[in-house]
SESE-321714 format. One record per residue (C-alpha): z, y, x. Coordinates in steps of 0.05 Angstrom, whole numbers, plus 32768, in hexadecimal, padded with zeros to 4 digits. Example, Ala and Ser with C-alpha at 12.3 -4.5 7.8 and 13.67 -1.06 7.14 Angstrom:
BEGIN
809C7FA680F6
808F7FEB8111
***
This chain:
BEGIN
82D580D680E0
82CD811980AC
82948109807D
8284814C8084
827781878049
82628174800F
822A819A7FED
820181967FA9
81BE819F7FA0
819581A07F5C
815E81707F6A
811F819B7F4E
80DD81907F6F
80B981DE7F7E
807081EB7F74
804A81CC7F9D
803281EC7FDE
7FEC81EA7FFC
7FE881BF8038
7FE781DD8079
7FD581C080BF
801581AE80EB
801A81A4812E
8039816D8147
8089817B8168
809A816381A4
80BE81288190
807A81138164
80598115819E
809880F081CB
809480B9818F
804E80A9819F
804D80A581EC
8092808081EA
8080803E8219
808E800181F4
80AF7FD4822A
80CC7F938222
811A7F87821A
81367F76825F
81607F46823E
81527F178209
816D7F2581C3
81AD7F0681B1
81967ECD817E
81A97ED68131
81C87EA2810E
81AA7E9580D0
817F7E6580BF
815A7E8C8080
815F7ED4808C
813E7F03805C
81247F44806A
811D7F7F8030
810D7FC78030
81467FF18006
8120802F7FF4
80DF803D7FE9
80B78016801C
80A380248060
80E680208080
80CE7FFF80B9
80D97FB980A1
80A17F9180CC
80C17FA5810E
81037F7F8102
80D57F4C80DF
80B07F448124
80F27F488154
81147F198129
80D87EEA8123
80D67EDA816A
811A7EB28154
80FA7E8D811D
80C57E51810D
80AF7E7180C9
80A17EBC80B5
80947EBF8068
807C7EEB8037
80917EDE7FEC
80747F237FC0
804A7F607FBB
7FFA7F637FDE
7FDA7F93800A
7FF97FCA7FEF
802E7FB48029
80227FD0806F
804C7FBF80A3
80467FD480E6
805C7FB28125
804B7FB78174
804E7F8381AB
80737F9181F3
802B7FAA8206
802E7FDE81D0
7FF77FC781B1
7FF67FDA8168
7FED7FA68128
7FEB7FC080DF
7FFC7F8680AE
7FF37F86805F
7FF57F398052
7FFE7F148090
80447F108099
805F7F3A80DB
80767EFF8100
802F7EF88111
803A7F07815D
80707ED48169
80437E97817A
80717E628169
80827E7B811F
80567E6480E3
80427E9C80B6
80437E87806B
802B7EB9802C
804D7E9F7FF5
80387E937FAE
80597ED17F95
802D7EFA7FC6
7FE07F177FA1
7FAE7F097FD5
7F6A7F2B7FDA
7F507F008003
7F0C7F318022
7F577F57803D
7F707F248059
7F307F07807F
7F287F558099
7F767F5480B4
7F6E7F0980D3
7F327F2080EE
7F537F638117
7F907F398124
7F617F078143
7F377F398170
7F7A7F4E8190
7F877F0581AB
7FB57EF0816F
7FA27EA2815A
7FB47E978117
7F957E4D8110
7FCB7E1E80FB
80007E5880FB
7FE37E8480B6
7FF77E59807B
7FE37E738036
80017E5F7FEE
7FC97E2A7FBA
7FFA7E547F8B
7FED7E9F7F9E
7FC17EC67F6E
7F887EDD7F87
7F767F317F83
7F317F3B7F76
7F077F847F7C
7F0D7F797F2F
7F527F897F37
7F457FC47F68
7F187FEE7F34
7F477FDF7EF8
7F7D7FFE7F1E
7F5180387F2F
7F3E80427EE4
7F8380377EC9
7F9E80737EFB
7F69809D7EE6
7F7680887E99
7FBA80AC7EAF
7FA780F47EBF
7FE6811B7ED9
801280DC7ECA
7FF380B47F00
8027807E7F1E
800380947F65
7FF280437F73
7FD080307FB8
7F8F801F7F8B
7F8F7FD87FA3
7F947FB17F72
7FDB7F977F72
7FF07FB37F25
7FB27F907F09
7FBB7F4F7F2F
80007F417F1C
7FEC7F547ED5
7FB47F207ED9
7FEF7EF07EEE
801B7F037EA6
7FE77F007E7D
7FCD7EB87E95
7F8C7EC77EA8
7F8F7ECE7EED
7F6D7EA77F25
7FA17E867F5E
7F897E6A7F9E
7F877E237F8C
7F4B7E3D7F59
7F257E307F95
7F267DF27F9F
7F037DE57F57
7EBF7E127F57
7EAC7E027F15
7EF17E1D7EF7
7EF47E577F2D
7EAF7E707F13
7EBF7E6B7EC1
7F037E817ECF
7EED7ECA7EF8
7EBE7ED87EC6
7EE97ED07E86
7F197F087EB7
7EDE7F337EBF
7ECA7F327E7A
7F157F407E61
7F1C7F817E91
7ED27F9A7E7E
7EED7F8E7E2B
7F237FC57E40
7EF47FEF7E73
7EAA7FE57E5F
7E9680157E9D
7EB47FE97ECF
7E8D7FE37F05
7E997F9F7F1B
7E667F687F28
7E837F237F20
7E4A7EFE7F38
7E467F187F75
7E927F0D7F84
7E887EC37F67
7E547EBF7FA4
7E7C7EE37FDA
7EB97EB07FBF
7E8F7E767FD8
7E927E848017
7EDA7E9C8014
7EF47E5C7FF6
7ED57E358041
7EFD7E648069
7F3D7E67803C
7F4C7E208029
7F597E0B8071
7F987E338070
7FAA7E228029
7FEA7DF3801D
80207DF17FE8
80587E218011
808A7E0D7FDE
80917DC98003
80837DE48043
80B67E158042
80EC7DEB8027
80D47DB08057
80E07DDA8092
81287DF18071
813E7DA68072
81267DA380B8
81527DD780D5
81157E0780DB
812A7E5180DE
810B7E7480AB
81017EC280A1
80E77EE88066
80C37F2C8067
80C77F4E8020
80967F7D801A
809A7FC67FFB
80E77FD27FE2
811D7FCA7FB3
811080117F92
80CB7FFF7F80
80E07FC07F60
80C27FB67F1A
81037FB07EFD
81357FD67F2F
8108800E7F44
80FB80557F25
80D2802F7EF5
809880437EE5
8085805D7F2C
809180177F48
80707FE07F61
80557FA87F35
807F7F687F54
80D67F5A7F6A
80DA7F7B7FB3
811F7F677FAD
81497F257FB8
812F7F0C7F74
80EB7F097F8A
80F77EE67FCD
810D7EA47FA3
80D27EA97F74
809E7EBB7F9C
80B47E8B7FCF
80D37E537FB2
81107E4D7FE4
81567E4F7FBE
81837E807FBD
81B17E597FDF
81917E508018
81927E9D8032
81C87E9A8069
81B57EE88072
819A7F27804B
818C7F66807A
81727FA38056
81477FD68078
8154801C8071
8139805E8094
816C808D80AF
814A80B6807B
812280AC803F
80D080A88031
80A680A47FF0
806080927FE8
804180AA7FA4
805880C57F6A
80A980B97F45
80EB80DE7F4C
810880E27F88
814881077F8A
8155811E7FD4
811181357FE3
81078165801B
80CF81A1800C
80B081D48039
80AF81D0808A
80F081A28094
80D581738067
808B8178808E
80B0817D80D7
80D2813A80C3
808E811B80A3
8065812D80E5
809F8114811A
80A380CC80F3
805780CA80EF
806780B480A2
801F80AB8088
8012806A8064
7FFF8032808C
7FD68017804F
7FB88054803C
7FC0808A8067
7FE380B38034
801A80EA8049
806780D0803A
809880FE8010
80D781088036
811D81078024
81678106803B
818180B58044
819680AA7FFD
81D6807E7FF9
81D1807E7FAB
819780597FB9
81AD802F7FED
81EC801A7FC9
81C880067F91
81947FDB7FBD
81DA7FB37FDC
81EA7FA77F9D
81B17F857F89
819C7F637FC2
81E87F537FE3
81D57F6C8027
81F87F4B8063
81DF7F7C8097
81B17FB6809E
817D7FD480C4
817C802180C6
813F803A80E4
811B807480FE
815680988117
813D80B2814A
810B80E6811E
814E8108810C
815F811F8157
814281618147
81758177810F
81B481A38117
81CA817D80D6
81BA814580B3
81C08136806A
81D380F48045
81D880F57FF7
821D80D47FE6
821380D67F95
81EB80F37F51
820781147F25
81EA811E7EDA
820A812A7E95
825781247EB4
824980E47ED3
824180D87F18
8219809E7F3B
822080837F7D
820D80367F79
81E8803A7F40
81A680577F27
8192807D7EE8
815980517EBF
813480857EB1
810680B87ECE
811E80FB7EA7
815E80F37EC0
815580DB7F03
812E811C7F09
816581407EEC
819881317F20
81C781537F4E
81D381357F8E
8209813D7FAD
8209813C8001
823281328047
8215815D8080
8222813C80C1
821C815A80F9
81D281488123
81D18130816A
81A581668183
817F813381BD
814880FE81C2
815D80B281BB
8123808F81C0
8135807381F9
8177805681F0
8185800A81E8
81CD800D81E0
8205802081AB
8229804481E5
81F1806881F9
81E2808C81BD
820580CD81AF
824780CC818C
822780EE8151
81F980C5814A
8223808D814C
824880B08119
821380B180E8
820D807180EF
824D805D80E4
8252808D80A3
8211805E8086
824280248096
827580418071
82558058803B
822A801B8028
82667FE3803C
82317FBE8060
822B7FBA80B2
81EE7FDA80D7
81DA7FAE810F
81A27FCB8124
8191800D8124
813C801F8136
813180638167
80E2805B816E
80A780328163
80A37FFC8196
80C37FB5818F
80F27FCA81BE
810D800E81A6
814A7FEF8181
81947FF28190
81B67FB98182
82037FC8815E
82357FA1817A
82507F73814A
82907F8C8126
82D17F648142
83017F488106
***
């Protein structure tokens, strides 16, 4: 197929705009009354045994939904890094909505056990709140919510240094969710953090906390944290919490000698990763492959499968360079038909062209086997459709890998295919063949460009809204 005309675009961010009220398009509106009915057929079974799933932009690419459809193929759903900074969404065949931040989105299947792995921070008031909602919706998680002894634990200690460090920042704030997450896995480097099999030892739990306190209050006198009253509220935690405490190192690789099928959710995504992202507007832990074996425990070895997640477009949460932004009503028409507000924290997503610099680079890292590409069907609108083939900066052009730094990633050109849109709704195909030829196309350009397979392809919220690429004969 022709890739199209090639354009270039210097990648300067305008003055900001006030906000104004939008009114929701017709396909906003189609996205949220879309039914969510059950497959007719059920889904052709994938063959690995440990299949990881990772996000390969910024987060929020939609990885919990192919998390849930996957997990009703698997005995064990596992997360290995980040906190409640994570939200994943996911919906049952009644529709029925369920935002996750820690419990792992194969919640719903009710054969899989759910395990939170020791690389994961845990604030454990969060996760009480989200077993608690997940429980008044007729989810048991008794005997099926397994949580790490090894996990470190994410106090409101950690929530208000957080708050003070991005205010310590002034106009250089990273834009963090305010949760904590930095400060926790800080705790963890520095040695004086608290893990989950603190708990079992009150004594050494209670000493332990206070020496924390006492070292964030030395840096931020004002802090207004009270550590008794957390050592109190702890008490009562610990009862609750250590019923679903085990060591998920052995239980992970126990049910990986056993011929278990295992899946693994990563949570936010390879360009937010501490050392691949656009440090420092990152995230604090390894969203990419490299956290999945340390924050789990389960060898490399062992992965029979790698997808990586990627919208059809691109989305940003917070502050950092991000090179194929869209500004002004486009960028707002596409915000409003994906609904893209945090699922964490409410906040509005920046927008941008699908960036297969960016992508590229994730592959790399992570050696994807497959991909998901969701969301396509919030592109129906467009006449044309633009997908950022490579940077250019200083006579050098990137297109698999990414500038270190933040002066020149916000210095780039980008250079862009326009493809031709598809001009009708497709939320309601479930086929390859029924979608329209350009937007098969599109796909098939992604395929080309990143050298990795797209088999499945998301075209609205439910469980059900995904088409299913046929696999590619030798």
């Amino acid at each position: 197929m022709q890739a199209g005309r090639v354009q270039m675009q210097r990648a300067q961010r305008p003055a900001a705009a006030a906000p104004r009220p939008c009114a929701h398009p017709p396909a906003a509106r189609r996205r949220r009354t879309v039914a969510c009915r059950a497959s007719q057929q059920p889904a052709e079974r994938f063959p690995a045994q440990v299949c990881v799933v990772l996000g390969t932009q910024w987060g929020d690419e939609g990885k919990g939904k192919l998390v849930d459809i996957l997990a009703q193929q698997y005995d064990v759903v596992a997360r290995a890094q980040g906190g409640a900074n994570a939200g994943h969404t996911i919906y049952d065949d009644k529709g029925t909505k369920y935002a996750l931040h820690l419990v792992p989105s194969g919640v719903l299947n009710k054969g899989a056990t759910n395990v939170i792995g020791h690389g994961v921070v845990v604030h454990v008031p969060a996760l009480f709140e989200e077993m608690a909602e997940l429980e008044s919706k007729g989810v048991e998680l008794g005997g099926r919510l397994l949580v790490s002894d090894r996990a470190h634990l994410l106090f409101d200690l950690h929530k208000e240094v957080d708050g003070a460090r991005e205010a310590e920042l002034a106009g250089n704030k990273i834009g963090t969710t305010k949760r904590g997450i930095g400060p926790a896995y800080a705790s963890k480097a520095t040695r004086n953090g608290l893990r989950v099999c603190d708990l079992r030892d009150w004594e050494s739990f209670t000493k332990k906390l206070r020496t924390l306190a006492a070292d964030a209050k030395a840096r931020f006198p004002d802090l207004p944290y009270d550590e008794e009253r957390d050592i109190a509220d702890y008490k009562s935690y610990a009862e609750k919490l250590l019923p679903f405490v085990t060591d998920t190192i052995e239980y992970v690789n126990n049910a990986y000698d056993s011929g278990r099928r295992i899946l693994i959710e990563g949570a936010n995504a390879t360009m937010l990763d501490v050392d691949f992202g656009t440090y420092p507007f990152v995230t604090s832990s390894n969203p990419s492959i490299g956290g999945i074996v340390t924050g789990l425990g389960l060898a490399p070895g062992k992965f029979d499968a790698i997808i990586g997640v990627a919208k059809a477009y691109t989305t940003r949460v917070g502050a950092g360079p991000y090179p194929t932004e869209i500004f002004g009503d486009l960028g707002e028409k596409i915000r409003e038909i994906g609904r893209e507000y945090g699922t964490t924290t409410g906040r509005p997503r920046r927008v941008g062209w699908l960036d297969m610099v960016a992508l590229n680079y994730a592959t790399k890292l992570n050696g994807f086997t497959h991909l998901n590409l969701t969301k396509l069907d919030v592109l129906s609108e467009l006449k044309e459709i633009k997908v950022a083939v490579a940077y250019k900066h200083a006579g050098k052009r990137y297109t698999s890998s990414m500038p270190p730094d933040i002066p020149t990633l916000e210095a780039v050109e980008v250079e862009y295919e326009t493809l031709p849109g598809w001009g009708t709704d497709i939320s309601n195909v479930r086929t390859w063949e029924g979608l329209p030829a350009a937007a098969r196309a599109y796909v098939e350009r992604v395929e080309q460009l990143a050298g990795v397979e797209v088999r499945w392809i998301g075209v609205g919220p439910g469980r059900d809204a995904v088409v299913t690429k046929p696999v590619r004969k030798a």
